[in-house]
C-alpha positions as CSV (number, residue, x, y, z in Angstrom):
1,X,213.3,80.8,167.1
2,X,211.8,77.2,167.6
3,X,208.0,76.9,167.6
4,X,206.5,75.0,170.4
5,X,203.7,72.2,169.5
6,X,201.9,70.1,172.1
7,X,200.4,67.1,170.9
8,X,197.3,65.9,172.9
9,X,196.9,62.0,172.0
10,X,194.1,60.9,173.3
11,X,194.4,57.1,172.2
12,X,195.4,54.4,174.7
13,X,197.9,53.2,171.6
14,X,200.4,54.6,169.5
15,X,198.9,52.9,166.2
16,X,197.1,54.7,163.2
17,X,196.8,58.3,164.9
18,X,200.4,58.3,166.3
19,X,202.1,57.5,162.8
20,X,199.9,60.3,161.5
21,X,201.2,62.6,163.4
22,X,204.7,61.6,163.6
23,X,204.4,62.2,159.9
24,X,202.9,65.5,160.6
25,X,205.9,66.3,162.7
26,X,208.2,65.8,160.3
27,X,206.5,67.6,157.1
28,X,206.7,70.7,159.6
29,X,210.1,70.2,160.8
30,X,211.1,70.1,156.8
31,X,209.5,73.9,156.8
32,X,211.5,75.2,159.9
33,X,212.4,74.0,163.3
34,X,209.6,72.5,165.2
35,X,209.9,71.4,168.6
36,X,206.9,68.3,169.3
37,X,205.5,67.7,173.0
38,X,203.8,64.3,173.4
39,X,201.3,64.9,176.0
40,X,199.3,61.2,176.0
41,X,196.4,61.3,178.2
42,X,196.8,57.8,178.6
43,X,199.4,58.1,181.0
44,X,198.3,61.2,183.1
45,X,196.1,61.1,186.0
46,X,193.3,63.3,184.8
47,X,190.0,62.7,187.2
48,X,186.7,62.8,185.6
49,X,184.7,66.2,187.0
50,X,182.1,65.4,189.6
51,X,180.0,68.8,189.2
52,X,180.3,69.5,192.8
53,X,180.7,73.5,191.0
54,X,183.8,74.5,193.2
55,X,185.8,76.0,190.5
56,X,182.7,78.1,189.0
57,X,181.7,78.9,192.9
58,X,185.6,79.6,194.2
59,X,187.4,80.0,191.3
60,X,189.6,77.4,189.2
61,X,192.3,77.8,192.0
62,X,190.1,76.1,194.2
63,X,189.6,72.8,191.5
64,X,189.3,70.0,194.4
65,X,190.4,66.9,192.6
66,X,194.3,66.0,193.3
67,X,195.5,65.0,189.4
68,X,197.5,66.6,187.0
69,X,195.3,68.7,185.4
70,X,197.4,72.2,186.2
71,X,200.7,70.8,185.1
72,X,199.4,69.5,181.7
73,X,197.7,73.0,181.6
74,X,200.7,75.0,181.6
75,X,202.1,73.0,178.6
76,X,199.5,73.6,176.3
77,X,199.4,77.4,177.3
78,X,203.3,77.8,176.9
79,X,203.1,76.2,173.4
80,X,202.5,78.0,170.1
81,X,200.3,75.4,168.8
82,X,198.5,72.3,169.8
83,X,197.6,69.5,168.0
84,X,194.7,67.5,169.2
85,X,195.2,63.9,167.8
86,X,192.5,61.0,168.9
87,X,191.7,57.9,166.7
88,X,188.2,57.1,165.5
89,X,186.6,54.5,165.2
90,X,183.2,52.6,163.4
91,X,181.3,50.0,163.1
92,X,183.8,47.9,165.7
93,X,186.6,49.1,162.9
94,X,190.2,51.0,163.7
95,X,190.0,53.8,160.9
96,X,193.0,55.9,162.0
């Protein structure tokens, strides 16, 4: 059986933090079949919450904002693992 990883990038590039994982892909894949998911956030429509409390009030069913929040959802619940992958950076400097 192939394990499942989703990979939540959360840079606008594919530069230091994408090569690091690529790399991390393939050291697991050398242990056993690995299947990666790329999920950038860069290229979803995510909407940033506007505490209007609907989905505490209602329930989550009820979330009002119209992005893709519920699809992206059910990726990271059907995987076996999720890597959470952003770059960081300081003093005006890329580190990774």
């Amino acid at each position: 059986m192939t394990a499942r990883v989703v990979v939540v990038h959360g840079g606008p590039r594919r530069g230091v933090t994408w090569d690091l994982v690529r790399h991390l892909e393939e050291r697991m894949n050398e242990l056993g079949a690995v299947e990666f998911d790329y999920l950038h956030l860069a290229d979803h429509d995510l909407r940033s919450c506007r505490g209007c409390f609907t989905c505490f009030v209602r329930g989550e069913e009820h979330y009002p904002l119209d992005d893709e929040r519920s699809a992206l959802e059910e990726r990271l619940h059907a995987a076996d693992g999720v890597v959470f992958a952003t770059p960081n950076y300081a003093g005006g400097r890329r580190r990774g």
